[in-house]
N, C-alpha and C positions, 0 to 999 in steps of 0.2 A: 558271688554270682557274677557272672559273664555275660557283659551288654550283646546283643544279639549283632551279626554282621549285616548291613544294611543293603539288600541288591543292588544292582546298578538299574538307572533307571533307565531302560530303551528309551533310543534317540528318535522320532516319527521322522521316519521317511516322507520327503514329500514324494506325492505320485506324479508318474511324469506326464508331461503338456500330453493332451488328447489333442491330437492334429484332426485339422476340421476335414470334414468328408471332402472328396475328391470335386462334387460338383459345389461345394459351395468355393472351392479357391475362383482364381482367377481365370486359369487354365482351363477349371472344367468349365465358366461361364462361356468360355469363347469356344470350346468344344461344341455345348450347346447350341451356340449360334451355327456356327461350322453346319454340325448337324437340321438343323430347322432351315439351314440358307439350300443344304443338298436335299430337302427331303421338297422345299419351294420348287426347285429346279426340275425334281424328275416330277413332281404331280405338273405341272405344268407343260412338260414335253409330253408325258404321256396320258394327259385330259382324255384324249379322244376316249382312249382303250378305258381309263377307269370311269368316266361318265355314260356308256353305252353296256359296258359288260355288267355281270349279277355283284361284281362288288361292292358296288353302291348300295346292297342290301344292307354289308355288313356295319356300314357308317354307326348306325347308333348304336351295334354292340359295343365299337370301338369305341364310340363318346361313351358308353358305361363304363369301362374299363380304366378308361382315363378321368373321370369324376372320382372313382373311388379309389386313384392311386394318388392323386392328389389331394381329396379332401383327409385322407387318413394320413399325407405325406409322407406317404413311401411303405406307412409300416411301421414308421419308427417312431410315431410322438407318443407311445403308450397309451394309447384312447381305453385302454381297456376292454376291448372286447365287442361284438356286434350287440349282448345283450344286455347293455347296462343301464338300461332304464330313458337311456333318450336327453338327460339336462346332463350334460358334461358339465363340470367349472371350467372356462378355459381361458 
């Protein structure tokens, strides 16, 4: 009787580095700023036109908009869903 041939045992790969998203480097921090320092600048130059015209309506859709892009952070922390009962473990 004939000892059986033994496979070779696959080597595991390591997986390669997930590079961190684009806004959490350095680059995107100061993007961001960049951004928030031009968006200072133009509400400010142009107060007059967006505190007298009907855009001022849309102010709190836009704070909705930005509460739930931020408290769910972007989309991406897997919250599971608008209907899962309300206690997250987090």
């Amino acid at each position: 009787m004939s000892t059986p041939e033994t496979l070779p045992v696959p080597v595991a790969q390591s997986e390669p580095e997930a590079r961190p998203k684009f806004w959490k480097t350095q680059s995107g921090r100061w993007t961001l700023i960049a951004l928030a320092l031009g968006a200072l600048v133009l509400g400010y130059e142009y107060r007059s036109v967006l505190l007298t015209s009907s855009t001022i309506l849309f102010l709190p859709l836009l704070a909705c908009v930005g509460m739930h892009f931020f408290m769910h952070k972007g989309h991406g922390g897997g919250h599971g869903g608008h209907g899962n009962g309300g206690d997250d473990a987090r």
